[in-house]
N, C-alpha and C positions, 0 to 999 in steps of 0.2 A: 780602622781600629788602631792599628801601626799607628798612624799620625798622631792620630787626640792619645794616645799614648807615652810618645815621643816628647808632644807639645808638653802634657801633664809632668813628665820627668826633668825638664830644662826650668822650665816653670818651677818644679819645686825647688831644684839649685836656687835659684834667686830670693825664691821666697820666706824660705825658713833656715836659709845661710849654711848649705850644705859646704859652701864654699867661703873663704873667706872673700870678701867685694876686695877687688882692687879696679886699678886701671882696665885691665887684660884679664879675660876669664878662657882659658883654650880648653873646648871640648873636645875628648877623642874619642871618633870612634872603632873600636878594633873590630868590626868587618865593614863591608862596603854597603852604603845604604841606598836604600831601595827610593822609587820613585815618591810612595809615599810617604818616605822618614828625608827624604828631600826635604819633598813638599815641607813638611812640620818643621824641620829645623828652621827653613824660612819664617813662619807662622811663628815662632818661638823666637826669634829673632826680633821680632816686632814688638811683640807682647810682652818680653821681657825688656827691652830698653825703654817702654812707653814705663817701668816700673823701678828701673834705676836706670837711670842715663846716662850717669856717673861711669856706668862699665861697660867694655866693648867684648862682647862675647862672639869668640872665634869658632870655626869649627875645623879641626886633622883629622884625615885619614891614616891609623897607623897602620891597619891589616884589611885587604880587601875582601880577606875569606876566612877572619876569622870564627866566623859565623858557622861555617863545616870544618874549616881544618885548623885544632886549637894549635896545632904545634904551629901555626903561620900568627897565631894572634900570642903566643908565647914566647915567640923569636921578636914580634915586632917589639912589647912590653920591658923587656930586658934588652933591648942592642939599640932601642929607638932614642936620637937624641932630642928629640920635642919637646919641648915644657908645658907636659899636661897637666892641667887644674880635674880634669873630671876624665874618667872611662863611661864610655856607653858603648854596652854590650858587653858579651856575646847574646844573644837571643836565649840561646837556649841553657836549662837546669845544668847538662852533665859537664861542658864545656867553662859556663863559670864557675864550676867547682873545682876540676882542674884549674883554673885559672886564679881562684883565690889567693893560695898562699904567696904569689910573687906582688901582690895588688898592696899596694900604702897610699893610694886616695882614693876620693870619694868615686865611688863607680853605682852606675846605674843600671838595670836591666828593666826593660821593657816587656820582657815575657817569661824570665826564668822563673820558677814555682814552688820549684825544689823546696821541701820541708827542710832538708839540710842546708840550704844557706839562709835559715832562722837564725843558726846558731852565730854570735856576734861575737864568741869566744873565737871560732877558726875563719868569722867572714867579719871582722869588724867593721869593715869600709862596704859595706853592700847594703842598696837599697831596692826595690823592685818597685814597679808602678803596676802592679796587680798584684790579686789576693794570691796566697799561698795554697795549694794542695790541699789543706785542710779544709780553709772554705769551699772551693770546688766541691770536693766531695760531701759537705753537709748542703748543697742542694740539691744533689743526687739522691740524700737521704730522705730530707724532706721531702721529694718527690714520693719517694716510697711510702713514707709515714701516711702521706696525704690518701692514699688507695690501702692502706693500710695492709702493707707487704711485710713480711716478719721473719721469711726468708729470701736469701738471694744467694749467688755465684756470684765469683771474680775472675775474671781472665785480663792478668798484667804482659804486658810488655817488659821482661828482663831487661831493665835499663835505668838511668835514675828519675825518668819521669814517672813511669810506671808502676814502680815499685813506692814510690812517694804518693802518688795518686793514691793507690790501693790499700796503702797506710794511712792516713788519712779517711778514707771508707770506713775500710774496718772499726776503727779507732770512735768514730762516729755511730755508726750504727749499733743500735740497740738490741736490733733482731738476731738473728742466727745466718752466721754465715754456713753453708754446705760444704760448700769446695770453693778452693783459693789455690789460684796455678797464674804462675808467670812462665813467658816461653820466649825465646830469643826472635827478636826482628828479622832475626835470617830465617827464620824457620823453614823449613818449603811449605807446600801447601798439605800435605801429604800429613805432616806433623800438626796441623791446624785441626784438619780432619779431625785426628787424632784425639783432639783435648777436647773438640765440639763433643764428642760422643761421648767422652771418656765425662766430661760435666753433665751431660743429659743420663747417663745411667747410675750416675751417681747417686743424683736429688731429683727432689720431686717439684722444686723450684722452680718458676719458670724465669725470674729475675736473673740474666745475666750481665752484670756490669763489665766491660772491657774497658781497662783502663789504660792507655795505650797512647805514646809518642805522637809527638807529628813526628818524627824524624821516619815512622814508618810508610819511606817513600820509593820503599822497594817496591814488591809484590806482596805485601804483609795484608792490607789493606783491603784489596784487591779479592786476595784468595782465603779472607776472613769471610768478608761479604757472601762469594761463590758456592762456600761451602754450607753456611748458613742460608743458603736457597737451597741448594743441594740437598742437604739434608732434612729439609722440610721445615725448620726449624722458626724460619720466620715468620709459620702459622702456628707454631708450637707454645714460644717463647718468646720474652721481652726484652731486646737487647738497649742497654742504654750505653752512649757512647760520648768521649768527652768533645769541645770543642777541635781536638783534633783531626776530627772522622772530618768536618768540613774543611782542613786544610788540607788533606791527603791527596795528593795533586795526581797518583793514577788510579785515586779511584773512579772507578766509571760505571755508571747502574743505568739497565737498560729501561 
């Protein structure tokens, strides 16, 4: 997904002149990339000279971790002396938003969603290569609409994915929401409990939408799921979960 992503966002550089053609086009990217955003920068290399040939499209490294530690993709951005034509990255919503205000060229993100770097007023230079938060959540909706659900729950992730997700939901759905709780990524498990029961006694709903990070790569994930067996809940109730429930690298279901 990464790759045809990647490919998609270099591609559009060339295509619709995010960048002005010169000789030299140097892409940066401020974290270190992965086997598959390799692969694609190759792939993109290809496919874009077969399209102008005219220009030699480079690619720098300025931050290897700017992807979890914005203050290493912050320090590269401002102290770096490279002559970037393009940013690609950070991956994620909360990191390019920190990262906005210091940004005066064209930059790309490949996964960030955030409904707040819509705004072209505080993110002039931002582009993304997938839908925004609001779309995600009107297929969520229409899923509901489809079985014709009229009420649901929200359980957000306190963070800017999460909170962007769940606005978006909301914002969309037509029905009646019951209860609507964001809870922090540290949470313990103990606190998770807590909100599962505290939403089940609430409503009479059994729609629960979790709208929730990847960056939930603690035990968030983990001790979402356990409790939600625990409790009985996933013979009770409908949990629907974003694409991020498959990136969540400890979760693990027997």
């Amino acid at each position: 997904m990464y790759s045809l992503q990647l490919l998609l966002s270099l591609l559009l550089l060339s295509v619709v002149g995010l960048v002005d053609a010169g000789p030299v086009v140097n892409l940066c990217f401020i974290y270190f990339p992965d086997a598959s955003s390799t692969d694609a920068a190759l792939h993109a290399y290809f496919s874009i000279s077969t399209r102008q040939s005219d220009v030699d499209f480079q690619f720098s490294l300025l931050a290897s971790n700017g992807n979890e530690q914005p203050i290493d993709a912050f320090r590269a951005l401002i102290t770096s002396t490279v002559d970037c034509d393009v940013y690609i990255g950070p991956r994620t919503s909360g990191y390019s938003i920190v990262l906005g205000p210091i940004v005066t060229i064209p930059w790309v993100s490949d996964t960030a969603s955030s409904l707040t770097l819509s705004d072209k007023t505080n993110f002039p230079w931002f582009s993304r290569m997938i839908p925004n938060d609001v779309v995600g959540a009107r297929g969520i909706v229409a899923f509901l609409e489809h079985y014709n659900y009229t009420t649901a729950n929200v359980i957000c992730s306190d963070e800017v994915y999460g909170r962007s997700l769940k606005g978006g939901f909301e914002g969309s759905f037509e029905g009646v929401i019951d209860t609507s709780v964001c809870i922090s990524l540290a949470a313990s498990r103990d606190e998770i409990a807590a909100t599962l029961r505290s939403v089940r006694a609430s409503s009479t709903s059994r729609i629960i939408f979790v709208a929730t990070s990847v960056a939930a790569r603690s035990t968030y994930w983990k001790s979402m799921v356990d409790e939600i067996n625990a409790q009985g809940m996933d013979k009770t109730h409908i949990f629907i979960f974003p694409d991020a429930f498959c990136q969540a690298n400890t979760l693990y279901l027997d």
